[in-house]
Each structure stands twice: as structure tokens, then as C-alpha cells.
C-alpha positions in Angstrom: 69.5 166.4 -101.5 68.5 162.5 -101.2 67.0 163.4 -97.6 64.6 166.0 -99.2 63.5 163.8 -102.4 62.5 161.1 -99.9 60.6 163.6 -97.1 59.0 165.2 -100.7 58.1 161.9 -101.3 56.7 160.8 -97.9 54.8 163.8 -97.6 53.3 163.4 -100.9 52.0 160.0 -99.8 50.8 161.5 -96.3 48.8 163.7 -98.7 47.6 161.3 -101.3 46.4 158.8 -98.3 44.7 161.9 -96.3 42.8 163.2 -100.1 41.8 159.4 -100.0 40.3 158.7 -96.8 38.7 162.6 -96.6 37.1 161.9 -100.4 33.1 161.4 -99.4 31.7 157.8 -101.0 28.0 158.0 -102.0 26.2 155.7 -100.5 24.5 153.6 -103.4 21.1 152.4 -101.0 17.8 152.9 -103.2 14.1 152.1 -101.7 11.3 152.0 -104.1 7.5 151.0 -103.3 6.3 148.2 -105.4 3.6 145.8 -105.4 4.3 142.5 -104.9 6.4 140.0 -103.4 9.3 139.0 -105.9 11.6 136.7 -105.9 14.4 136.0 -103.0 16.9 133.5 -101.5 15.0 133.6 -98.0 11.6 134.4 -96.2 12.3 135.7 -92.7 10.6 133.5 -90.5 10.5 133.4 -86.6 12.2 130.2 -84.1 10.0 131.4 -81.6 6.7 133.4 -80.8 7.8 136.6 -79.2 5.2 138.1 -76.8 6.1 141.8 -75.3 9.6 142.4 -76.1 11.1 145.4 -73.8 12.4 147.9 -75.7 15.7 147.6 -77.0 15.3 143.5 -77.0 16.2 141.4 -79.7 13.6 139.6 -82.2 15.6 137.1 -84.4 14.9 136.0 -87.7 15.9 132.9 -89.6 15.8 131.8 -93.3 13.2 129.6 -94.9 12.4 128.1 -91.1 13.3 127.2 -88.0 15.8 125.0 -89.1 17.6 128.1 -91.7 20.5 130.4 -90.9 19.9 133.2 -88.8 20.4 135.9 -90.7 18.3 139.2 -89.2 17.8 140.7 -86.1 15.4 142.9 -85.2 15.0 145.9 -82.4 12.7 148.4 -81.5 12.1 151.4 -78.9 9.0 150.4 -78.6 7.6 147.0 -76.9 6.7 144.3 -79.4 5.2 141.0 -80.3 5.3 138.6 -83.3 2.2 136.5 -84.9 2.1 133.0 -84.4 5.1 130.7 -85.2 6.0 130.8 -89.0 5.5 134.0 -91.5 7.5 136.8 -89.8 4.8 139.4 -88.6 5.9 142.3 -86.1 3.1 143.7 -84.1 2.7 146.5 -81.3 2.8 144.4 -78.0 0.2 144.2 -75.8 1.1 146.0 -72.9 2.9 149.1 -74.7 -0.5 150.9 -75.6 -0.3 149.7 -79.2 2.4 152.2 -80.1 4.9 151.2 -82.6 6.4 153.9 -84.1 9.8 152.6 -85.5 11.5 148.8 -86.2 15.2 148.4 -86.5 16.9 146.0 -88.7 20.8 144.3 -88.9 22.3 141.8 -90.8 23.3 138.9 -87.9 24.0 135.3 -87.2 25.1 133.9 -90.5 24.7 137.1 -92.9 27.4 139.3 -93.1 24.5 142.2 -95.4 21.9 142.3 -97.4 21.8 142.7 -101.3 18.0 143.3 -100.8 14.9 143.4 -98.6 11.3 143.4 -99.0 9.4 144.7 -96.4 5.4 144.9 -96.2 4.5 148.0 -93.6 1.0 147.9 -92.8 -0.6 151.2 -91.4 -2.6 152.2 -88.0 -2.2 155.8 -88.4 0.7 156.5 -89.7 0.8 158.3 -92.9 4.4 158.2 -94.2 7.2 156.0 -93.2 11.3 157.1 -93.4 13.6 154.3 -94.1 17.2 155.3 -93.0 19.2 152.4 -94.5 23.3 151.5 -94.0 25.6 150.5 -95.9 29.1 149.3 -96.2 31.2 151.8 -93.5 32.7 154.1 -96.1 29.3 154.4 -98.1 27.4 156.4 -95.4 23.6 156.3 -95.1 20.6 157.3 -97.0 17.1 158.3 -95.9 14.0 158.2 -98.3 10.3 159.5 -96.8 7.5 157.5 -98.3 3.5 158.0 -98.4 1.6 155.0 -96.6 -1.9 153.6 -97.6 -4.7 151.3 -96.2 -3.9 147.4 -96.5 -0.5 146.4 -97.9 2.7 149.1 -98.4 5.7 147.1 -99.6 8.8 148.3 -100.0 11.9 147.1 -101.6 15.4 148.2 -100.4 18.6 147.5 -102.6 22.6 148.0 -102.4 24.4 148.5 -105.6 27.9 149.0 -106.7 29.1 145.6 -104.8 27.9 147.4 -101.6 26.0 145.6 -98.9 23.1 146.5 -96.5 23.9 146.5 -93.3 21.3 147.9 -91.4 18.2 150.0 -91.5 15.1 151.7 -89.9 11.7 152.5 -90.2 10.4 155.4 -88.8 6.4 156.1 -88.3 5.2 159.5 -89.5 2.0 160.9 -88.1 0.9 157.5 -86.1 1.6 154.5 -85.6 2.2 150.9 -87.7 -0.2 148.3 -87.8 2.3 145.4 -88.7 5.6 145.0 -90.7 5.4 141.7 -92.1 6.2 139.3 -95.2 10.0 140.3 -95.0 12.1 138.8 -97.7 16.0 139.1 -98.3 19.0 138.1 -100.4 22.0 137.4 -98.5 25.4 138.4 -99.1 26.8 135.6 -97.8 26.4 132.9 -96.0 28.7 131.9 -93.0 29.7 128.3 -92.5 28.0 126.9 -89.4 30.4 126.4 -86.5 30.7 123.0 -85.0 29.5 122.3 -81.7 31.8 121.4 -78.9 31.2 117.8 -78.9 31.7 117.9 -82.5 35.5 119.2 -82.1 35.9 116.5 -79.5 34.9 113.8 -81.9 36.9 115.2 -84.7 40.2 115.8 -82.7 39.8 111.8 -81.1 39.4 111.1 -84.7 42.9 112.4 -85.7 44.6 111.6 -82.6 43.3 108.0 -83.6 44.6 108.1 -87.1 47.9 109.3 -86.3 48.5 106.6 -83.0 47.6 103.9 -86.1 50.2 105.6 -88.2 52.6 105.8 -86.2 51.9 101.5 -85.0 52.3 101.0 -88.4 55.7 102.4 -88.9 57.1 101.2 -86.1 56.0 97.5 -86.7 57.7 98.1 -89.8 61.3 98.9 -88.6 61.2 96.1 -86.1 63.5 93.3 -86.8 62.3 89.8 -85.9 64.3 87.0 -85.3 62.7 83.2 -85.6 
């Protein structure tokens, strides 16, 4: 009778743990168009001036300069160039016909997600834009379809319930983008830097240093001296 109460048991856990992981999460990522910039912990700025990036190359974005955390990285199927070093602005490249259809976004480098992004989507002819957006594994993905006008469409992306962005894309409709540009964020978090290798090397001399004048020390003071 014992055996059966604990396989009753086991399997009711089997169960419980199955209901659990099977239960859909709804993924709390909303997109709303807005009109102006707001206010965020980073502007997404570019190290370098990126000039006809093959498709499926990486275009990566730092914090408040060249000297910030890199904290986005961006992709494309198409080939791409930024503006001038500085303000983040993503362009068709020059020898890919002008198309750019699509831009792919992931939190990297120091950001583990996003809390929120601001993204400014200039038109060519494109006339709607559909973010798909990620979130935290369990949470799924959501997709929102959004009219696009002459000049400046900007569009702010937030995770809620404690759930962070992880990555995203924006698909052209009907054309092409002009630019995406002006691209703000709030962090999750911010990962410590790592030290550099020379860095260690100092630090572990350092110690080994300390400890080989510890150790003097103590054994000077067990020696007996006779004068």
C-alpha cells in the first residue's frame, strides 16, 4: 500500500510539472507609435562607420558613445550602411540597389534585454512596417502591423510584467525604408566589464606579492636570535 501512495504521488507531480511547462505565457511586448523622443538610459550610437554590410553581418551599437557598453546588435538580409560616426542611423547600402526591407535587433555585449526601445523608421516606399518583438523564452512573441507616413515614424517598444526584450524585427510593407534611426533604450542590466588579460596578470603578481610578504613576516617572527 506504501509503494502505491508514493507512485500516486510521483505521478501526481509528473502531472502537475507536465500542466506547468504545457500552460501557454502571454507574451506581455506592446508597440505604440508616438511622437517624440522621451526619456532613456542610452542613445545607440555607432564605434565605427559601417559602409555595405553583407547580409547577415553584424552592425554594433554602443551606449551614450564610443566609449559606452555595447549593448545592441544589429542584422539585416539586406546590405547596409550607417551615417557618419555618432547618432545611430541605418541606411540601404550603396551597392544593394537601395533595398532595405527589414532590420534585426538583439540585446548583446553588456545588455542582457531591453525594458524599452525607441525607434525612428523613416519611409522610401514602404507603407506599413510589422514589428515582431521577443521576449523572455517562456513569454513567446508578438507581432503588431503599423501605418507609415512621410518624415519621422517613431515607435516605442515596451516589456512588462518583469519581462525583458530580447530581440525584434522590422519588416517593410509595400517598399522599402528610408532610414531607421534615433534609437534609444533602457537596459536591463548592465554586465560588469571583464578585465583584460594584462589586467589579471597584474592583479594575480599583486597577490602572489602580498602573500610572499606575509608569509616573510611570520617567519621572521618565529625565528629565535641568539646575540
Amino acid at each position: 500500500m506504501f509503494n502505491n501512495f508514493v507512485r500516486g504521488a510521483v505521478l501526481a507531480a509528473v502531472g502537475a510539472i507536465s500542466l506547468t511547462l504545457s500552460s501557454p505565457v502571454k507574451a506581455d511586448l506592446v508597440i505604440t507609435s508616438v511622437n517624440g523622443n522621451g526619456s532613456f538610459d542610452y542613445n545607440v550610437l555607432f564605434k565605427d562607420v559601417y559602409t555595405n554590410v553583407a547580409p547577415g553581418g553584424e552592425i554594433l551599437g554602443y551606449g551614450n558613445g564610443a566609449n559606452g557598453p555595447q549593448l545592441i546588435t544589429f542584422t539585416s538580409g539586406d546590405i547596409l550602411s550607417t551615417g557618419p560616426q555618432g547618432q545611430a542611423v541605418i541606411q540601404a547600402g550603396t551597392t544593394g540597389g537601395g533595398v532595405f526591407d527589414d532590420l534585426s535587433f538583439a540585446a548583446s555585449g553588456a545588455a542582457t534585454g531591453f525594458t524599452s526601445l525607441l525607434f525612428n523608421i523613416r519611409t522610401d516606399t514602404a507603407t506599413q512596417v510589422q514589428f515582431s518583438g521577443f521576449v523572455d523564452a517562456l513569454a513567446g512573441s508578438s507581432e503588431t502591423l503599423f501605418n507609415l507616413t512621410n518624415g519621422s515614424n517613431f515607435f516605442l517598444v515596451t516589456a512588462t510584467n518583469n519581462q525583458l526584450i530580447r530581440s525584434g524585427t522590422f519588416t517593410a510593407i509595400g517598399g522599402n525604408f528610408d532610414s531607421i534611426e534615433q534609437i534609444r533604450l533602457d537596459a536591463a542590466a548592465i554586465a560588469p566589464a571583464v578585465p583584460e588579460p594584462s589586467t589579471w596578470a597584474m592583479m594575480i603578481l599583486g597577490f602572489a606579492g602580498v602573500g610572499f610578504i606575509a608569509y616573510r613576516r611570520r617567519s621572521y617572527g618565529t625565528t629565535l636570535r641568539i646575540v
